[in-house]
N, C-alpha and C positions, 0 to 999 in steps of 0.2 A: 071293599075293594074287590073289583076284580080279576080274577086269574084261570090262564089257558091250561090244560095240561096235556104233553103229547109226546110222541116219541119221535125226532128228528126224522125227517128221511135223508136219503146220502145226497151227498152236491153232484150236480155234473159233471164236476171234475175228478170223482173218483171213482174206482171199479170197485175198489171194494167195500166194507159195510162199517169202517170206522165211524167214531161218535154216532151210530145208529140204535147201541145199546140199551142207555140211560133215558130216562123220561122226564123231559125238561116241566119246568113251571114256571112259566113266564106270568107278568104284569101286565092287563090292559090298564094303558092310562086312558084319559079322557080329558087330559089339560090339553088346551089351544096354545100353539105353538106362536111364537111372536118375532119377529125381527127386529134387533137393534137397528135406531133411527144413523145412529153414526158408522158404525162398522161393518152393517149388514148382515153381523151374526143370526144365526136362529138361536132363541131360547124358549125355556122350556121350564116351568114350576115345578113339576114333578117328574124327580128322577126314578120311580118307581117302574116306569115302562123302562129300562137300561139294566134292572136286576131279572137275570135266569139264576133260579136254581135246579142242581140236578140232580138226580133218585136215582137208585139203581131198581126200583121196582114199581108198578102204577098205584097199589096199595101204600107204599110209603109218601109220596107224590098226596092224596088223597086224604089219607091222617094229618099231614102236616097244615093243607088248607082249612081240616076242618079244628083241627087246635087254634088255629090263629085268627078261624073264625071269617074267612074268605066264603065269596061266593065263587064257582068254578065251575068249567066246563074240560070236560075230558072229553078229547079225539082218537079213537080208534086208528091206529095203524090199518095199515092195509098191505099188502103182503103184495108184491108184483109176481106175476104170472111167468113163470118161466117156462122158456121155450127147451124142447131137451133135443138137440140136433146132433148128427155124429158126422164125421167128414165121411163118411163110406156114402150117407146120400146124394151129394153131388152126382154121384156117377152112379145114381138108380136107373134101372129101365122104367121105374115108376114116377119120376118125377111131374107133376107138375106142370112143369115148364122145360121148354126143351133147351138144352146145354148147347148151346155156340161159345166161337172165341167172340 
């Protein structure tokens, strides 16, 4: 079986770094998804793509796959670039860009 291993990044919807901690391990499945002929449901053989689990480290994440004998791939985080601004530049004589209303 296969499995991902990575550490979340935050949603759009949030400013701050909640569930960005833990290093999830997800299931690649590879079953073909089907549609009931009556109801129009989607179904699905294996529910193994539907299970995360979560580590609080990438080494616990990694022992666990290799106990249970998975194959995996680990994703590197990436750390976003921050930008370090202070309100006192708006009002530089160095700006840039020149400040209109």
């Amino acid at each position: 079986m296969d499995a991902r291993i990575y550490k979340p990044r935050k949603t759009a919807m949030q400013s701050g770094r909640g569930k960005t901690r833990e290093w999830v391990l997800e299931f690649r499945s590879g079953a073909n998804r089907t549609a009931d002929p009556v109801m129009g449901w989607t179904s699905i053989n294996d529910t193994t793509g539907q299970v995360r689990l979560h580590f609080e480290t990438r080494e616990q994440a990694i022992e666990y796959a290799k106990r249970e004998e998975l194959t995996f791939t680990v994703d590197e985080p990436r750390e976003p670039k921050r930008l370090v601004k202070s309100y006192a530049q708006n009002f530089s004589a160095y700006r840039k860009q020149p400040w209109t209303h």
